[in-house]
N, C-alpha and C positions, 0 to 999 in steps of 0.2 A: 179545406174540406172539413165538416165537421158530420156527427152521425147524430141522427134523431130515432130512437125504438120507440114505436108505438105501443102503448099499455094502457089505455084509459077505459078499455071496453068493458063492462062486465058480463060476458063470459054466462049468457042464461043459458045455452046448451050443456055446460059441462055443472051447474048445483046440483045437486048441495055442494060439491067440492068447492066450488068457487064462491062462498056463503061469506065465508072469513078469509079467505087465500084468492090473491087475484091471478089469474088464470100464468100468467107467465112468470110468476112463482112459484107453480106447483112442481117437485122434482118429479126432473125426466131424467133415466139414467145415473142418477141418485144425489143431483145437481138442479136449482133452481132453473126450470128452461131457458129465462131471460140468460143462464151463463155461458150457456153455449152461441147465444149470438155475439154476445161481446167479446168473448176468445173471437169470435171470428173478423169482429172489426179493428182489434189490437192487430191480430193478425195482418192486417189490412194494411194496417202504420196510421188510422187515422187516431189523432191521440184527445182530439174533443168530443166527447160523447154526452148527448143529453139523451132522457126519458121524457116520455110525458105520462101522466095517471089524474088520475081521478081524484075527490077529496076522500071518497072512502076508503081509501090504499094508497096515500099518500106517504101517510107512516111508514109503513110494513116499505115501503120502498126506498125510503129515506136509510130505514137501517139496512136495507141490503146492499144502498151505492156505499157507504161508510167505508173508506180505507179504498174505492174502487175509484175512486174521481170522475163520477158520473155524478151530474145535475139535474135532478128530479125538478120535474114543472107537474105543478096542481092544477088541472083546470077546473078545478073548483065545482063541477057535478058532483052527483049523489047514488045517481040511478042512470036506469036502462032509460029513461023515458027523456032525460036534459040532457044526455050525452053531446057532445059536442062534434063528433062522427072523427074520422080520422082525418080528413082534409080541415076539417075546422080544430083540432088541435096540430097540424103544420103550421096551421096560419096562426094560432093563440102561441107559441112558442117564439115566433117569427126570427127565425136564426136567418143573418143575413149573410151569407157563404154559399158555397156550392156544399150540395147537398145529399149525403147519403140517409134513406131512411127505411128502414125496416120493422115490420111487426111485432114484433116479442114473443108470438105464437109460430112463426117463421123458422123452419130448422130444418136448415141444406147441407149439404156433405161440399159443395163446389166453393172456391176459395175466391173470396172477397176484392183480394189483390189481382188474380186474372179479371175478373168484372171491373176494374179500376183500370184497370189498361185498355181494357175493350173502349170502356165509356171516354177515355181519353184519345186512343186513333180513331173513334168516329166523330166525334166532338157532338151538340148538343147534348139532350137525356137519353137518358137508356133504363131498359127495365131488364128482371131475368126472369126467362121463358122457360119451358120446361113443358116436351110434352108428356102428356100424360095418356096418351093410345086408345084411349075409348071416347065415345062420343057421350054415353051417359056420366061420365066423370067432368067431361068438359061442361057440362049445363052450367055445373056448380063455380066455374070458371072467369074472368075474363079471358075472351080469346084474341088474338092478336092472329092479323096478317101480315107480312113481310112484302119486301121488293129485293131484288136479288142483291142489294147489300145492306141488307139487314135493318132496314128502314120501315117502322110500322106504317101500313097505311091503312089499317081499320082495327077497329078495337069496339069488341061490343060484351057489355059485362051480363054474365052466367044467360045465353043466348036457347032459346027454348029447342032450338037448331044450327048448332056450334057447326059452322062452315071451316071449322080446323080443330084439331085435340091441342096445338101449343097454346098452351095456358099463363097467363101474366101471373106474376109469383108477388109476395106483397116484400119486392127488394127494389127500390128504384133510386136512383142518381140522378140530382137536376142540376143542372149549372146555376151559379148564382140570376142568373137574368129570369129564368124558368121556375126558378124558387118564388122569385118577386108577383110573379102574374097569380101564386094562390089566393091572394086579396080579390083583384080583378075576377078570377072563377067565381068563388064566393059569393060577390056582388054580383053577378049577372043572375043568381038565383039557381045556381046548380048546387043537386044533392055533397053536403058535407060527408057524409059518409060512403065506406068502399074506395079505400086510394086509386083501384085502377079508376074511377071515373075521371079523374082528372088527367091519367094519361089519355082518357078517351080523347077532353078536350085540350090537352097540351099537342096532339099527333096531327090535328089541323092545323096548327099554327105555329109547330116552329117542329126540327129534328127531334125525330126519340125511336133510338135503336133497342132491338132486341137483342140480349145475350144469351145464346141457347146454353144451357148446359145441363150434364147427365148427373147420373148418381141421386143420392136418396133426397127426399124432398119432403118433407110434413107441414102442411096448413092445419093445425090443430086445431078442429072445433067442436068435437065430439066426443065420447068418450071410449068409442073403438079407435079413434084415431091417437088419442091419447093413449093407449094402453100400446099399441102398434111401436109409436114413438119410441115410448118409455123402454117396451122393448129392445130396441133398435140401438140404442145410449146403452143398457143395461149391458150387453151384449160387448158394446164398443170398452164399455169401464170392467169388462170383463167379472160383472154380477148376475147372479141365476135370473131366469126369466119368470115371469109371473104370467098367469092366468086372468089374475082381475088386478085393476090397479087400485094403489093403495098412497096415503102420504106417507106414510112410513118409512 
């Protein structure tokens, strides 16, 4: 098992902050966000961890893995416009292992190691679900339907009439065989970007369970949602709370 965080995106919702600081950089809780994922994959026991970035934030990421034994990959973009999406940097890293991979904007309270067991008594992939209770929140969403053991059998991303609130979270596990077919998606000419679209077309053709689970959940992609976060960490490292957020 190795883990891949995704970081290549730049992040036009949340500039000017993310002008010079890539977005899973910026401290949340008074910690570069990226560190709280990686507690959570240590946590995990998975002891390979790569990044993938961009060539503009290459650097600045190089020195954050320094002493952490994470392996930055550059996919050698510049901009929002060549981005490589996030399926297309799966595929540019190509780690041939079973496969944990997460966003870097991604920050869940629920532990890494229960979703590692889950993913292992159902066998195939698995993604983690989270509902989120309203229907105008799900738009924003992939949504996932179930079969009574836990078995996705539809998956349709940010739906203009979300037929459920359980929302695909950007946390997913593939087994090595299911890592290999990202070339194959790729090649049929589907969108590289939005990791759920690939559970869309993984859920036809082979296993991929959903892991429910509760407690706090942030997709950071805005700046109320950032400052909510930020709170929320603050709170946890037991530091005063802010009104607007700040890198400071």
């Amino acid at each position: 098992m190795v883990a891949l965080i995704l970081a290549a995106g730049y992040a036009t919702r949340l500039r000017p902050l993310t002008d010079d600081v890539p977005k899973q950089l910026l401290p949340v809780g008074g910690r570069p966000m990226v560190d709280w994922i990686l507690d959570k994959i240590e946590e995990a026991g998975v002891e390979e961890v790569h990044l993938v970035t961009n060539a503009r934030f290459a650097g600045l990421f190089a020195r954050w893995a320094d002493g952490k034994g994470v392996t930055v990959h550059d996919d050698g973009t510049t901009t929002n416009d060549d981005r490589l999406g996030a399926i297309g940097d799966i595929d540019f890293v190509g780690l041939d292992d079973d496969l944990l991979v997460i966003a870097g904007d991604n920050l869940f309270d629920y532990s890494l190691a229960d979703f590692l067991a889950f993913w292992r008594e159902k066998g195939g992939s698995a993604v983690a679900v989270h509902d989120v209770g309203r229907v105008d929140l799900a738009r924003n969403y992939g949504i996932v339907a179930v079969d009574a053991d836990d078995r996705i059998v539809d998956f349709v991303e940010k739906p203009e009439s979300p037929p459920s609130t359980l929302a695909a979270t950007a946390t997913y596990l593939y087994t090595r065989e299911h890592a290999r077919l990202v070339p194959t998606y790729l090649a049929e000419g589907n969108p590289p970007d939005q990791p759920g679209n690939y559970v869309a077309w993984l859920h036809t053709r082979a296993p991929v369970h959903a892991y429910r689970f509760d407690g706090g959940w942030y997709d950071i992609g805005d700046p109320g949602q950032l400052l909510e976060a930020d709170n929320r960490m603050r709170r946890r490292a037991g530091l005063p709370q802010r009104d607007t957020y700040s890198l400071d």
